[in-house]
Every structure is written in structure tokens, then in C-alpha cells.
C-alpha positions as CSV (number, residue, x, y, z in Angstrom):
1,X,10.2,-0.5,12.8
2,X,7.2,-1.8,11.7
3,X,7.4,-4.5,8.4
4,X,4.8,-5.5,6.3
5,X,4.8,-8.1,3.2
6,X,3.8,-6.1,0.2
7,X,2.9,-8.5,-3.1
8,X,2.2,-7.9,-6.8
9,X,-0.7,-10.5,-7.4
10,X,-0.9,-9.1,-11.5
11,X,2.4,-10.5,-11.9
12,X,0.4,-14.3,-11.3
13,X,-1.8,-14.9,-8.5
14,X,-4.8,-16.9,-7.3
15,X,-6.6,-16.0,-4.3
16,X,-5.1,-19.2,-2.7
17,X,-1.7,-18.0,-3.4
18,X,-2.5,-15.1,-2.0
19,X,-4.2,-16.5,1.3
20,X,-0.9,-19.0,1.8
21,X,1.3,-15.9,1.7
22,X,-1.1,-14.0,4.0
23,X,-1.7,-16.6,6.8
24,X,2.1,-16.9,6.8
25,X,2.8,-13.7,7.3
26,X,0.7,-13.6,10.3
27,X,2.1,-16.8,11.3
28,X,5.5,-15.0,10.9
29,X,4.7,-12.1,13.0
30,X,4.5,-9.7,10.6
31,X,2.6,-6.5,10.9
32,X,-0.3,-6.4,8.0
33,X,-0.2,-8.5,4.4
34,X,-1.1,-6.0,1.8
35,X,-1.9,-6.2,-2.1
36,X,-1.6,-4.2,-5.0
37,X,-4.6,-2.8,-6.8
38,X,-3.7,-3.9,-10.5
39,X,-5.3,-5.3,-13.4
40,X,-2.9,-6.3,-15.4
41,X,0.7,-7.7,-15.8
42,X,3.5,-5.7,-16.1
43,X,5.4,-8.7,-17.6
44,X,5.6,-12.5,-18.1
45,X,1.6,-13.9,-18.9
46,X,0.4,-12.8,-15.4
47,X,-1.6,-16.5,-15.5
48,X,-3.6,-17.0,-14.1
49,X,-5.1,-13.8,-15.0
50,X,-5.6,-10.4,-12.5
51,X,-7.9,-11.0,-8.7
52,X,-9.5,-8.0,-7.5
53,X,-8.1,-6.0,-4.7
54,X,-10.9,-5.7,-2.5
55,X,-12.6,-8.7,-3.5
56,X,-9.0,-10.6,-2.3
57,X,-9.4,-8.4,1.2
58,X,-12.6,-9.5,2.1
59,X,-12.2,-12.8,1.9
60,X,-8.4,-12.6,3.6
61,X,-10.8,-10.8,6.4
62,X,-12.2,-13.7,7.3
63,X,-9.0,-16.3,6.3
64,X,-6.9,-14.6,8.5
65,X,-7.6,-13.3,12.7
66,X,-4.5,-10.7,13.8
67,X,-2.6,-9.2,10.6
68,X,-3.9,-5.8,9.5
69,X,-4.6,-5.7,5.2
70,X,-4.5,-2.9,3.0
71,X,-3.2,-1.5,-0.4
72,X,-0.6,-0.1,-1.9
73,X,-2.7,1.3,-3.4
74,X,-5.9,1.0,-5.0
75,X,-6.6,3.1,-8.0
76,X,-9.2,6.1,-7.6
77,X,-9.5,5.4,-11.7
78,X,-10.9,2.1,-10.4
79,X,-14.6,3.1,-8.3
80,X,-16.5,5.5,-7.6
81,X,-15.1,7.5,-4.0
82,X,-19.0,6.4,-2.7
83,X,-19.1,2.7,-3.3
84,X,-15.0,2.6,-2.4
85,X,-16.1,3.9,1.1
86,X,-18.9,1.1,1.1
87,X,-16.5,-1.6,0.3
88,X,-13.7,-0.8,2.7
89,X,-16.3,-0.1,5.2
90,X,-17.4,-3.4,4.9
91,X,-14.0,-5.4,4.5
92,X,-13.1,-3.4,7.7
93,X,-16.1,-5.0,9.9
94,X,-15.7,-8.1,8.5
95,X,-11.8,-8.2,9.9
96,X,-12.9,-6.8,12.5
97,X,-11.0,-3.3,12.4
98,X,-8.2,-4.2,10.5
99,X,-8.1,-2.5,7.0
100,X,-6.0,0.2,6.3
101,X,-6.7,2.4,2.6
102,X,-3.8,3.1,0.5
103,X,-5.8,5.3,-2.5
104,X,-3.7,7.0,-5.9
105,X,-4.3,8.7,-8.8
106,X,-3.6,5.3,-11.0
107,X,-1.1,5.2,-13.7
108,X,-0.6,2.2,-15.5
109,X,-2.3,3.4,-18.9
110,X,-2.6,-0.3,-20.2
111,X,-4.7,-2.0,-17.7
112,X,-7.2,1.0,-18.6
113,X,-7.0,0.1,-21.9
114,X,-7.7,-3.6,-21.4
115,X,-10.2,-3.4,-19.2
116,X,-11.8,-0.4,-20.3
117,X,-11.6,1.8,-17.7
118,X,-11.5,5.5,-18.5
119,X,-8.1,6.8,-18.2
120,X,-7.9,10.4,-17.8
121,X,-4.6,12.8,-18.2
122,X,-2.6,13.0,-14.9
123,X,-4.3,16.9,-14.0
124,X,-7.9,15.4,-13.9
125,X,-6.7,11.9,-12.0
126,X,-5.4,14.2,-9.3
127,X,-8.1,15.9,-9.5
128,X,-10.3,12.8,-8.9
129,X,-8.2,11.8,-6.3
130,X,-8.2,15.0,-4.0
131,X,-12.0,15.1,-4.5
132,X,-12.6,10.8,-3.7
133,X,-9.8,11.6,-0.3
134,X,-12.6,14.4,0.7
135,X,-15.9,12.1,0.1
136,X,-14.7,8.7,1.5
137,X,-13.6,10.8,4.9
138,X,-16.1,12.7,4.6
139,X,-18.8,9.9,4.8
140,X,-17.0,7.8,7.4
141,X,-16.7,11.1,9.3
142,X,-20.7,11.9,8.8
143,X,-22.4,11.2,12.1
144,X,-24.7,8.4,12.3
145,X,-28.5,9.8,11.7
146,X,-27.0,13.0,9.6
147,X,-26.3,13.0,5.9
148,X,-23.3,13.6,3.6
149,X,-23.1,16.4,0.7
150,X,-20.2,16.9,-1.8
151,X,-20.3,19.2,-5.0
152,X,-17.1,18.6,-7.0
153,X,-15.8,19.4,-10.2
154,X,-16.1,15.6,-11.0
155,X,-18.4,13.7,-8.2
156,X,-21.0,15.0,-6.3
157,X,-23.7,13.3,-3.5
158,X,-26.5,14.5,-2.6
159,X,-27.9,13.1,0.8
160,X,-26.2,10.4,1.5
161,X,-27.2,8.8,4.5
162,X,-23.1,7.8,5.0
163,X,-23.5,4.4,5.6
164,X,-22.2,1.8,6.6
165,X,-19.5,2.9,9.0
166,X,-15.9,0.7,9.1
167,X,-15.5,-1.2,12.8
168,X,-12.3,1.4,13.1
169,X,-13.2,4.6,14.8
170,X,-11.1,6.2,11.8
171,X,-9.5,3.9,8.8
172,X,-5.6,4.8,8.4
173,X,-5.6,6.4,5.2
174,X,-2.0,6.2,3.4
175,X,-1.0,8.5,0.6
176,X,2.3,8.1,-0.8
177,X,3.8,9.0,-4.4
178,X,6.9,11.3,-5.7
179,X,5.4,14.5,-6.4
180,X,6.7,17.6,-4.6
181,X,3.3,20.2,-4.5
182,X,-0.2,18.3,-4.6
183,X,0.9,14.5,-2.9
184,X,2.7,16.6,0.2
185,X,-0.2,18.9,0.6
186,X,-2.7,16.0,0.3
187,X,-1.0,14.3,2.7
188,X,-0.8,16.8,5.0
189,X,-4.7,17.1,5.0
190,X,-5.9,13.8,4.8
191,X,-2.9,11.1,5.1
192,X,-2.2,9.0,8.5
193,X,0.5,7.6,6.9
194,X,3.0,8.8,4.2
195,X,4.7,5.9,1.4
196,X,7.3,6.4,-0.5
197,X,7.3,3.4,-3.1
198,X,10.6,2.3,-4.7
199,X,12.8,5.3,-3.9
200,X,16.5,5.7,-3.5
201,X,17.5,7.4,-0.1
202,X,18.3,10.6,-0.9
203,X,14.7,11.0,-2.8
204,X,13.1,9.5,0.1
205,X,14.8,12.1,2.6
206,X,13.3,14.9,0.1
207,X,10.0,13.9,-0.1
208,X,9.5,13.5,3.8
209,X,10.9,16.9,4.9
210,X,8.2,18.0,1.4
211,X,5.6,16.3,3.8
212,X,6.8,17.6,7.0
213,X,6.4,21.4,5.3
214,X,3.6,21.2,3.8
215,X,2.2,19.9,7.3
216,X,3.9,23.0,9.2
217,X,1.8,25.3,6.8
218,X,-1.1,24.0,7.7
219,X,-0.8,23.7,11.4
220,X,-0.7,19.9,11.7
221,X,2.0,18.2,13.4
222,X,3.9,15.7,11.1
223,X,4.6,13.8,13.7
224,X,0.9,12.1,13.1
225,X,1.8,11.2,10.1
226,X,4.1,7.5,9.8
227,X,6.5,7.6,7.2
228,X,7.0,4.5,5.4
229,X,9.1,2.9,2.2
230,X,8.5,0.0,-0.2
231,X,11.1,-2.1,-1.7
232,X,11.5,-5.2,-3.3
233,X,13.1,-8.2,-0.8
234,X,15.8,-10.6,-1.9
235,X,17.3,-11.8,1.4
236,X,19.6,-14.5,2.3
237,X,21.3,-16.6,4.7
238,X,24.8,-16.2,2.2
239,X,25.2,-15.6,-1.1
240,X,24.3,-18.5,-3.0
241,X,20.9,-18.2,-1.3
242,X,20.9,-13.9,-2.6
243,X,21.9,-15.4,-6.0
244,X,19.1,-17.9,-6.3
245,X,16.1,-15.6,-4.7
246,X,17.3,-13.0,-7.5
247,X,17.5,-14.9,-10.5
248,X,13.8,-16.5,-9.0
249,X,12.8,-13.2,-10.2
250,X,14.4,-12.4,-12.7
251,X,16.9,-9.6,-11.4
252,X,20.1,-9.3,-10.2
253,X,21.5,-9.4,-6.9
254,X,24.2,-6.2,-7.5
255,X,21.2,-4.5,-9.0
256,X,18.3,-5.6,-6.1
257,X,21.4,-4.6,-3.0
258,X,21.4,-1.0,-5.2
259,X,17.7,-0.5,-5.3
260,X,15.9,-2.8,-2.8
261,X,16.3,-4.9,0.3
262,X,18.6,-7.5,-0.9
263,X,21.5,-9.0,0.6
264,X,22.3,-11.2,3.5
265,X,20.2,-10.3,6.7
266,X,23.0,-8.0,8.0
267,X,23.2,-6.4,5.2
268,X,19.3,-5.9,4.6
269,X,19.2,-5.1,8.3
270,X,21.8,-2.0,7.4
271,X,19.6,-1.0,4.7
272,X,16.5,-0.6,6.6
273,X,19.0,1.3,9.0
274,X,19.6,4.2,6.5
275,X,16.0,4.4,5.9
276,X,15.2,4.9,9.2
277,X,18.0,7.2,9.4
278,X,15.7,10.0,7.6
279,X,12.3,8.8,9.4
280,X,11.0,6.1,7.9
281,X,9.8,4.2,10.6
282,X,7.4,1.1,8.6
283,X,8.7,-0.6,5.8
284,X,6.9,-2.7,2.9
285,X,8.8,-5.9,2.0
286,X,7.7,-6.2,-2.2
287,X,7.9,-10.7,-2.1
288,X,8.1,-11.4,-5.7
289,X,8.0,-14.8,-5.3
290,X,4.8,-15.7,-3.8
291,X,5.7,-19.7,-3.6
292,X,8.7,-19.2,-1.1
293,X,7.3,-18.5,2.4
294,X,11.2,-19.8,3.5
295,X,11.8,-16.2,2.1
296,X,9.2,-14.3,4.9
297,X,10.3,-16.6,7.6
298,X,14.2,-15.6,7.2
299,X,13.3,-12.6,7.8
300,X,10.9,-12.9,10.5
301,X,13.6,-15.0,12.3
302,X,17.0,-12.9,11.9
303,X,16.0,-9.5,10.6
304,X,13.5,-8.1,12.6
305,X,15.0,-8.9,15.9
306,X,17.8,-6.7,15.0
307,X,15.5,-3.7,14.0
């Protein structure tokens, strides 16, 4: 079982918040430090205002030497597929091979709205993202010295040299997300890895065996595919510890043991258990608060050695 710190920077983030929490989780042992891709807060003032999501990555690229870095996920609302491929390409040499590209529809109509960023209904953001899934692949799968065409319904390229290339022979590209026809069958086709963000067991079991169908009808074996969960983390050595990381961010612990990782390291430790249970086999820790790396070391220490 693979885990990965997973943070919320719009919530209230500098970049140096960011890079403490990173170079401790490498420092920890942990398997990649990844970011969301928001714009916006989704609560409280998000002060001291939103970083960028790629702009973060490349400079955690060179802040940090082992951990892999990634999103969950950036927003194909956000960039064009062609200059998305050119960043990542880039932030992936510069780490020397260690991005991976969580990519979504986008959803959060609000940060559209105060950033002004086109929003489109949910049919044409699939749309956009099936068609930036086939061009960023499809330039980093262009040989060096041919060229790249693409005629969509909504981007098209017209001999594009492909260029530059990531330091990875082929960037992990994860897909994850709820829906039971277009997210399995795009994952199927283009996803090495599978998330499912923030669901409860039973929805999690669904939407894998979803994935593992929709690979069976189209001839690829599912397992290529890693399955992984994200859920917020609220562990502790005993309860008073549980009750103080909760109210930190502003939850309960009943509520957090119900729908997250939350408990005291046995119990988290069971949870991950169930998970794993119905193949999930990497899991993204959500740390809420980005100020206690006692929280990422707990876990480092007496979780994961039981996994």
C-alpha cells in the first residue's frame, strides 16, 4: 500500500507552506506530495490568496530530490491540452522523472467565476477532457522528428512539432471521479491509475469493478491500472490527540472515523484495510492542517509499517 500526502493549498497556503509539508514528506518516507489544482477557497478567507498548481510543482522539482509530485487533479477548464503537455513536460525534467498528471473535467463553478475562466455545462467539460486526455498523450507519444495532428470538436493542432518530451518514458496519467459510463471508459483508454476521491466503501467497490469492465471491453487488462482512494487524515496516538486534530479543522472526530482516515493508528490502519479489501492498493492522505508535520510523521512511524 502505497501513501501519499494529498493537500488543499486554496484553503490557505504559501509556496513555503507548501515546500515544508513536501520536504517532510519525503523526509517521512512517503511516496509522492501532491496538490490540488484550485483557485479558490471553499471556506474560511483562503489568505493568503490561491498558488498555482504547476507553478508550486516546478519549483517543489527542484526543492525536493526523491518524492514523486502530482495532482489531484488539475482542471482541463484551466489550459489549453497543448501548453498543459508543455508544462508538465517540463516540471517532469526538471524533477528529474518524477511527475505524475492527475487531469478532470473541473467543477467548482465559483473559482470560474472569480477568475474568469470559461465554465462550460458538464457535457462539453467532458467533452474537453476526453479530447485534452487524447492530445497531451498524443504529443508525448509523437516520435521525436514527426509531428502531432488533432481535429476535435473543441481543439485542434496542426503540425505540432510535439515538443518537449517529459524525462519519463510515459507520464502516469490518473483519472478518477464517480461517474459510471464516460470516467470508466476513459480510464480504461488512457488512465495508469484509477482515484476515487472522498468515497464511502461500498461506492468505491462499484466504481472499480465499473473500471475493471469497461477495461475487459476493450481488451486491456485492469490489472495496469492502480486503484487508489483519497480521504481526509485525522490520526492519533489516543483520543485527546483525534479530538484536537479534528477540531484543528474544523470537523468532528465521529464524523471524520465515518468518512475519512481518522482514528487512532489502529484504527486508521483498519480503515485502509477495508479499502484494500476491494483493490485499492495507494491511498491519498487529505492533511488539512498544513502547520502540523507531527501529524505526517505519526503516521509515517506506526501506520505504515502495519500496512
Amino acid at each position: 500500500m502505497d501513501l501519499r500526502i494529498f493537500t488543499e493549498p486554496q484553503q490557505g497556503a504559501s509556496y513555503e507552506t507548501l515546500r515544508r509539508v513536501a520536504v517532510a514528506s519525503e523526509e517521512a518516507g512517503y511516496d509522492a506530495f501532491f496538490r490540488s489544482d484550485h483557485y479558490l477557497t471553499m471556506g474560511g478567507s483562503g489568505l493568503p490568496g490561491p498558488t498555482d498548481a504547476w507553478t508550486t510543482l516546478a519549483a517543489l522539482a527542484r526543492d525536493t530530490s526523491r518524492v514523486r509530485l502530482g495532482t489531484l487533479v488539475t482542471s482541463a477548464t484551466f489550459r489549453h491540452p497543448g501548453v498543459l503537455a508543455i508544462q508538465v513536460a517540463q516540471v517532469d525534467e526538471m524533477s528529474g522523472g518524477r511527475v505524475e498528471l492527475g487531469l478532470g473535467t473541473g467543477w467548482y463553478e465559483e473559482e470560474h467565476a472569480a477568475y474568469g475562466i470559461p465554465f462550460p455545462p458538464l457535457k462539453e467539460r467532458f467533452e474537453r477532457f476526453a479530447e485534452q486526455l487524447a492530445v497531451v498523450t498524443g504529443l508525448w507519444g509523437t516520435p521525436v522528428g514527426e509531428t502531432f495532428d488533432f481535429t476535435g470538436e473543441h481543439y485542434r493542432l496542426a503540425g505540432s512539432p510535439a515538443l518537449p518530451k517529459p524525462a519519463q518514458a510515459k507520464v502516469p496519467i490518473i483519472v478518477g471521479g464517480s461517474g459510471k459510463r464516460r470516467t470508466p471508459a476513459l480510464a480504461a483508454q488512457y488512465a495508469d491509475e484509477f482515484n476515487l476521491p472522498f468515497a464511502e466503501l461500498d461506492d468505491t467497490r462499484a466504481a472499480v469493478q465499473r473500471v475493471r469492465e469497461a477495461c475487459e471491453a476493450r481488451g486491456r487488462d485492469a490489472g495496469e491500472i492502480t486503484f487508489s482512494a483519497a480521504l481526509v487524515l485525522c490520526c492519533g496516538r489516543d483520543e485527546a490527540e483525534v479530538v484536537r486534530r479534528a477540531g484543528a479543522i474544523g470537523r468532528e472526530p465521529a464524523e471524520l472515523r465515518e468518512h475519512g482516515l481518522a482514528g487512532t493508528p489502529a484504527e486508521v490502519v483498519d480503515t485502509i484495510g477495508r479499502y484494500a479489501q476491494v483493490g485499492i492498493t495507494r491511498f491519498y492522505l487529505q492533511v488539512m492542517d498544513l502547520s502540523d508535520l507531527e501529524h505526517l510523521d505519526l503516521v509515517a512511524q506506526e501506520v505504515r509499517p502495519q500496512l
